[in-house]
C-alpha positions as semicolon CSV with decimal commas, in nm:
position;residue;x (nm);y (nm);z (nm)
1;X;-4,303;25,459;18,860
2;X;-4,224;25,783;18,701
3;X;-4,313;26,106;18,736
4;X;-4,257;26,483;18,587
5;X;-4,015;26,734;18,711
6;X;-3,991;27,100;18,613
7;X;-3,656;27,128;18,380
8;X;-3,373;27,412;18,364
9;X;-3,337;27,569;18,041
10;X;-2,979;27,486;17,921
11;X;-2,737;27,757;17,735
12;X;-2,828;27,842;17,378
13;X;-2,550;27,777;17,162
14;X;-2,371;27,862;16,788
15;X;-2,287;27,542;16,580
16;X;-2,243;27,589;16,188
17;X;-2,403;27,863;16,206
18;X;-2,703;27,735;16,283
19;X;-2,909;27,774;16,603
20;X;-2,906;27,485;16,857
21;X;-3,130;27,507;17,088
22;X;-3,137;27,282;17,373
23;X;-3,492;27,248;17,566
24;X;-3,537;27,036;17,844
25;X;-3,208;26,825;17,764
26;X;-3,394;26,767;17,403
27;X;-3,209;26,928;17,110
28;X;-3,374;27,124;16,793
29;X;-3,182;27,266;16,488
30;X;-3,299;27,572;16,391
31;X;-3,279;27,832;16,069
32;X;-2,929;27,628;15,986
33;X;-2,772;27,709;15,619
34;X;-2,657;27,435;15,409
35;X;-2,375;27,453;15,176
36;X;-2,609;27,617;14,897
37;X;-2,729;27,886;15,085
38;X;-3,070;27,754;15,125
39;X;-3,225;27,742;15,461
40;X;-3,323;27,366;15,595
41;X;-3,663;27,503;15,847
42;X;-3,696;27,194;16,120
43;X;-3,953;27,423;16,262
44;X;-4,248;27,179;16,099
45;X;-4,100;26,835;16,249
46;X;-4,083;26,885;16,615
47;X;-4,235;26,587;16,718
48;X;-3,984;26,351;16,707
49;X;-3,715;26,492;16,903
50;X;-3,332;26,383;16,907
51;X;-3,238;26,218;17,241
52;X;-2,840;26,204;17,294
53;X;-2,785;25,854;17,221
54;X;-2,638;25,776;17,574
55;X;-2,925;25,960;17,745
56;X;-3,197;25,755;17,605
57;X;-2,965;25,405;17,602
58;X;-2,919;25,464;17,958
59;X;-3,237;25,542;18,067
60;X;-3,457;25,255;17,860
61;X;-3,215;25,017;18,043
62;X;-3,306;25,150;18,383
63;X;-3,661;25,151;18,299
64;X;-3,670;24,770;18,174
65;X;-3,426;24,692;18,484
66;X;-3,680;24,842;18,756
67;X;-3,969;24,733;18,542
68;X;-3,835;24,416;18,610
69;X;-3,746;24,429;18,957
70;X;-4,088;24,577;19,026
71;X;-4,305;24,298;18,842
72;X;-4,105;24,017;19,080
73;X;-4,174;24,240;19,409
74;X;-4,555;24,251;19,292
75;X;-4,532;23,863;19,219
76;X;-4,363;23,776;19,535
77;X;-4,610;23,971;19,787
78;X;-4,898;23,817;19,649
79;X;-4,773;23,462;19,656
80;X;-4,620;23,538;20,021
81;X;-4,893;23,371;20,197
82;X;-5,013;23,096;19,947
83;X;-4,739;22,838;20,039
84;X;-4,875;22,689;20,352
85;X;-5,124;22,394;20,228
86;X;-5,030;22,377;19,916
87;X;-4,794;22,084;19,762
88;X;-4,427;22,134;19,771
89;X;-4,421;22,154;19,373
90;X;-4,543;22,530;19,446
91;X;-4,285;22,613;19,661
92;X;-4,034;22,494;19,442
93;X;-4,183;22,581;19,137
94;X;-4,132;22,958;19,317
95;X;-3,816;22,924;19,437
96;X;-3,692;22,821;19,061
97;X;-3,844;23,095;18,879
98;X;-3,774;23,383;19,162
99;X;-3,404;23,311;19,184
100;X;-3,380;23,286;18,795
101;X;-3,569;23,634;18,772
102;X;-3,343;23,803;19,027
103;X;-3,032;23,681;18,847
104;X;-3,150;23,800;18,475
105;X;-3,264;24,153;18,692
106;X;-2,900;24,209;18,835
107;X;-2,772;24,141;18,494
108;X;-2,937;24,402;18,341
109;X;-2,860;24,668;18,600
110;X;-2,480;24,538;18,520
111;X;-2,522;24,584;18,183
112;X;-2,638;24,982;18,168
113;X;-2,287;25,159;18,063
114;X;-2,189;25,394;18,306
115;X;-2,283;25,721;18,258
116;X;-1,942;25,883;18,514
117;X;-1,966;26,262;18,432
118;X;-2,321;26,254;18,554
119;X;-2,242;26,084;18,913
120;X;-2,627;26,117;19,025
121;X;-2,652;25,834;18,777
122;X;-2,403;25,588;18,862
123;X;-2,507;25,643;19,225
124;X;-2,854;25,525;19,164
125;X;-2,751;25,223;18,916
126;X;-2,489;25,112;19,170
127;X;-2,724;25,161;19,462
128;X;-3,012;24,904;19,280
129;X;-2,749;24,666;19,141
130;X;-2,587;24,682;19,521
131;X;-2,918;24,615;19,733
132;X;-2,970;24,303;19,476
133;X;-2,641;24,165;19,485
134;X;-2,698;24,179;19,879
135;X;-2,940;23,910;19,859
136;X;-2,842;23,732;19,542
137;X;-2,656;23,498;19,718
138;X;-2,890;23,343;19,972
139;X;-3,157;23,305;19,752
140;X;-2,945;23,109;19,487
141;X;-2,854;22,882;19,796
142;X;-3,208;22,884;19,865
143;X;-3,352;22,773;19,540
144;X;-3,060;22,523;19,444
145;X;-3,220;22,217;19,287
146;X;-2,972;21,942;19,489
147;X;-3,037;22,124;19,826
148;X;-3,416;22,095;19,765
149;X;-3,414;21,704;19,706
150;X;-3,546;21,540;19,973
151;X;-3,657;21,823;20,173
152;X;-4,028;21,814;20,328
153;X;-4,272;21,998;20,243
154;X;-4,234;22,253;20,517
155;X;-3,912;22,286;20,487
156;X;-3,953;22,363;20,121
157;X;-4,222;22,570;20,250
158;X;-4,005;22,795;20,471
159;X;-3,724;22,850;20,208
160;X;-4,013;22,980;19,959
161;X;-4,127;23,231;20,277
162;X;-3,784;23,343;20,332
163;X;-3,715;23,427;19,903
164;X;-4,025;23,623;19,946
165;X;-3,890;23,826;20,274
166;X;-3,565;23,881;20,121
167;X;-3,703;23,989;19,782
168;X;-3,953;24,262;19,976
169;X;-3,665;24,332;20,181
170;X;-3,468;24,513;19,852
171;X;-3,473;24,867;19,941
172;X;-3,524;25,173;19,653
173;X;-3,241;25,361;19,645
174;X;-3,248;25,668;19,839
175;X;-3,261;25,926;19,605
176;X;-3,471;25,734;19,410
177;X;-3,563;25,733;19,045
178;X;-3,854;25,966;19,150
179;X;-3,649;26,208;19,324
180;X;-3,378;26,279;19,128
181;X;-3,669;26,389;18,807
182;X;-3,654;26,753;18,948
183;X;-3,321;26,735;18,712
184;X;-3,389;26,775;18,366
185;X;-3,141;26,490;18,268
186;X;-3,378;26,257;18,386
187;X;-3,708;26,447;18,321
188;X;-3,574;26,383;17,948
189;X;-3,480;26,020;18,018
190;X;-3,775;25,925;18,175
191;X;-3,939;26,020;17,868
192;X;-3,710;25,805;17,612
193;X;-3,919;25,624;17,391
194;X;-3,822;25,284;17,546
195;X;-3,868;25,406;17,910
196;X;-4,255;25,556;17,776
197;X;-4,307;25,213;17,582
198;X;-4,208;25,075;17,947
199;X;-4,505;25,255;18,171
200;X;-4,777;25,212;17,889
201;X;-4,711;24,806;17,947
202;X;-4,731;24,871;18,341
203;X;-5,070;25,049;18,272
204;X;-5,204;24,820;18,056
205;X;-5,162;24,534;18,287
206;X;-5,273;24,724;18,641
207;X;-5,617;24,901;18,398
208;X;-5,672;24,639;18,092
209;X;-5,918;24,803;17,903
210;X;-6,109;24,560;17,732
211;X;-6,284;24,324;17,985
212;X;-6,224;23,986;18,060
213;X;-6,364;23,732;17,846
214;X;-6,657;23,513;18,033
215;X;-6,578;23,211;18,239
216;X;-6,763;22,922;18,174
217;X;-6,878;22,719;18,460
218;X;-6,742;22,447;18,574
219;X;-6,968;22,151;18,596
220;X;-7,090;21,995;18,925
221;X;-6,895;21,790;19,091
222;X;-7,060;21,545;19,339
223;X;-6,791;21,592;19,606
224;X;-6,729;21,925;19,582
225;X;-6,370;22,043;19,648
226;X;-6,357;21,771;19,925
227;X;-6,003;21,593;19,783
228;X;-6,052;21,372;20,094
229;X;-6,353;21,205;19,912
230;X;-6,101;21,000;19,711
231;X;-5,962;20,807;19,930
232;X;-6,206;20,522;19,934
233;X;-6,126;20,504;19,530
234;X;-6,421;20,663;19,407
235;X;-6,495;21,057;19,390
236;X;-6,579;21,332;19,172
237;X;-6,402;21,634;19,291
238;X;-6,297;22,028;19,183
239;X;-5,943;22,070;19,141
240;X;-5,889;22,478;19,222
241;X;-5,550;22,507;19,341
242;X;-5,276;22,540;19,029
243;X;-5,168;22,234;19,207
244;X;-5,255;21,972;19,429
245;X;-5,219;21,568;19,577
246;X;-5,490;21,347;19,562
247;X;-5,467;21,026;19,749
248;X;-5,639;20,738;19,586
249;X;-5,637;20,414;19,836
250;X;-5,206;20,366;19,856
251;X;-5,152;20,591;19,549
252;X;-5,084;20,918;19,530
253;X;-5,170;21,135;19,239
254;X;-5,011;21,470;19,168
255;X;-5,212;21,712;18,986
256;X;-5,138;22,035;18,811
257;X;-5,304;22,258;18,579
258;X;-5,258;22,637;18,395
259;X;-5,599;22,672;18,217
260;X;-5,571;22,483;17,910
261;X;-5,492;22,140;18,019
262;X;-5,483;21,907;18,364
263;X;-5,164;21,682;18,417
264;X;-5,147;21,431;18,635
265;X;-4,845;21,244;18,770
266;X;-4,750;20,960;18,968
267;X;-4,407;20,842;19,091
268;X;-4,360;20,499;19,192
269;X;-4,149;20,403;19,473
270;X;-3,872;20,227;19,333
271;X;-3,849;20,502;19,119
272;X;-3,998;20,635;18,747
273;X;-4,341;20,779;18,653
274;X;-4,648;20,795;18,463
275;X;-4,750;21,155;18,326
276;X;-5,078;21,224;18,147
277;X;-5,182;21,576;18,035
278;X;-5,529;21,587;18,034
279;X;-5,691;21,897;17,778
280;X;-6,017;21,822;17,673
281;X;-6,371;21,697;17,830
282;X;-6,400;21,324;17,863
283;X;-6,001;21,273;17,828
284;X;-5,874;20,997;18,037
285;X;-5,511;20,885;18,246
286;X;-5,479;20,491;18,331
287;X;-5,227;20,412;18,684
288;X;-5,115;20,136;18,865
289;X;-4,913;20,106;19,139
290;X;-4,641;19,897;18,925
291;X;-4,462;19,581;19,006
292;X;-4,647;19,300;19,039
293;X;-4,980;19,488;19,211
294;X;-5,300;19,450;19,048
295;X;-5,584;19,707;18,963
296;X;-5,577;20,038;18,821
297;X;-5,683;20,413;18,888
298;X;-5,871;20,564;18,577
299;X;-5,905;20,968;18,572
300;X;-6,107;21,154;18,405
301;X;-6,159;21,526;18,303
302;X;-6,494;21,574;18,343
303;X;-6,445;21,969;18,231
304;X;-6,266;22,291;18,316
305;X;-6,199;22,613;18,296
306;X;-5,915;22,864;18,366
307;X;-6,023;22,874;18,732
308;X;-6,060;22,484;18,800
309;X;-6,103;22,156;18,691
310;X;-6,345;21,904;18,778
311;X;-6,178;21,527;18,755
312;X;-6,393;21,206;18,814
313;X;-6,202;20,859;18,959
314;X;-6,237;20,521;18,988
315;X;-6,005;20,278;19,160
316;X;-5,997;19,874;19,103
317;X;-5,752;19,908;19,362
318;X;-5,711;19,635;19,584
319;X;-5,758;19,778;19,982
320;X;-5,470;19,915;20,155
């Protein structure tokens, strides 16, 4: 996100009598007498340098603010094209979480002071905080709980394909972060403790450097992935989506999962539902259809692992 710039050398100033020497936007006391007489040499301790405190404040809150923006354009691109097919709990699930994100992000460009006798960075705060606001709007309308009740699942669909245009659509301002590093002002920010602490999390995540722990297999599942197989109230069938609908005779089960555990849901008609979470091999869930209807569904987690689950049923279902 960052990168380096070649500084100007500021003015070497008096102060006390001492010698402060401004490098880079980064200040060092040199040789400066004390009230005794005796010298106090800094010369040793250069490592830690002094940042002006409204340098550094302002530029560890751009660097969690586009941090932040960054991680939901990353999230949003790769989830772009995995709406079609899937249930309409992923959609929404989406919608929920992007529209929350992009509220918290434009609060936290808001909330970096205003740094007015430097206009370069106003400009560029104003200019991110402007292209989110932009869009802001329609994706709250978007994402709003009530207008998502009782939509299909297209629809639902559509409204999760538009958040993730409008979120790619957010343009960097122009000049960016990047350019404007040729100034030593932000050379020094960029290099803020917070705003280092900032790219050494990006790394880590895009180059982990211990590798991934083994997956254990899943075991076999007579069916396969074929969800279709259940209909006739009897299968034994891998679960790989985070979330999906299995059809069981007349009953629909909705099933979700995030590595440790499997929960399944059904809703009945005339409203309520049954929930079981499902987190260890050989754990069952028990559903009926409710009312006065006889027989039940019986699920079982058969095993799993943080790629899939593998779920056995049996229906006493009566047909239809």
């Amino acid at each position: 996100m960052f990168g380096g710039g070649v500084g100007r050398r500021r003015e070497i100033g008096l102060v006390a009598g001492g010698l402060v020497v401004a490098v880079g936007g980064v200040l060092f006391m040199a040789g400066a007498e004390t009230d005794d007489g005796e010298s106090d040499d800094f010369s040793g301790d250069t490592s830690e340098p002094f940042f002006d405190p409204s340098q550094r404040d302002w530029g560890e809150g751009m660097c969690e603010s586009m941090a932040s923006l960054k991680a939901l354009k990353t999230d949003s691109a790769k989830k772009a094209d995995t709406f079609a097919g899937s249930p309409a709990s992923v959609a929404s699930t989406y919608l929920t979480s992007a529209s929350s994100a992009l509220e918290d992000i434009s609060r936290k460009f808001a909330a970096v002071d205003s740094l007015t006798r430097i206009p370069d960075t106003e400009r560029l705060r104003a200019s991110y905080l402007r292209e989110i606001d932009r869009v802001r709007p329609e994706v709250r309308e978007l994402s709003d709980a009530d207008g998502l009740a009782g939509l299909s699942t297209r629809e639902k669909t559509g409204r999760a394909e538009r958040v993730t245009s409008l979120v790619a659509g957010i343009k960097e301002p122009n000049p960016s972060w990047d350019q404007l590093l040729h100034d030593q002002w932000f050379e020094v920010a960029a290099n803020s403790p917070g705003c280092v602490k900032v790219r050494q999390a990006e790394r880590a995540k895009s180059n982990p450097s211990e590798p991934p722990e083994p997956v254990p297999p899943l075991p076999p599942a007579a069916d396969g992935a074929s969800l279709g197989a259940c209909l006739d109230g009897a299968c034994e069938v891998r679960v790989m989506k985070p979330a999906a609908d299995i059809k069981v005779g007349g009953l629909t089960l909705e099933v979700t999962r995030n590595g440790s555990k499997v929960t399944v849901l059904h809703s009945y008609p005339s409203g309520g539902a049954v929930r079981v979470n499902l987190s260890e091999e050989g754990a069952r869930g028990t559903f009926g259809r409710g009312g006065d209807a006889t027989g039940t569904v019986t699920v079982e987690l058969k095993g799993m692992n943080r790629n899939g689950a593998v779920l056995r049923i049996n229906s006493s279902l009566p047909p239809g």
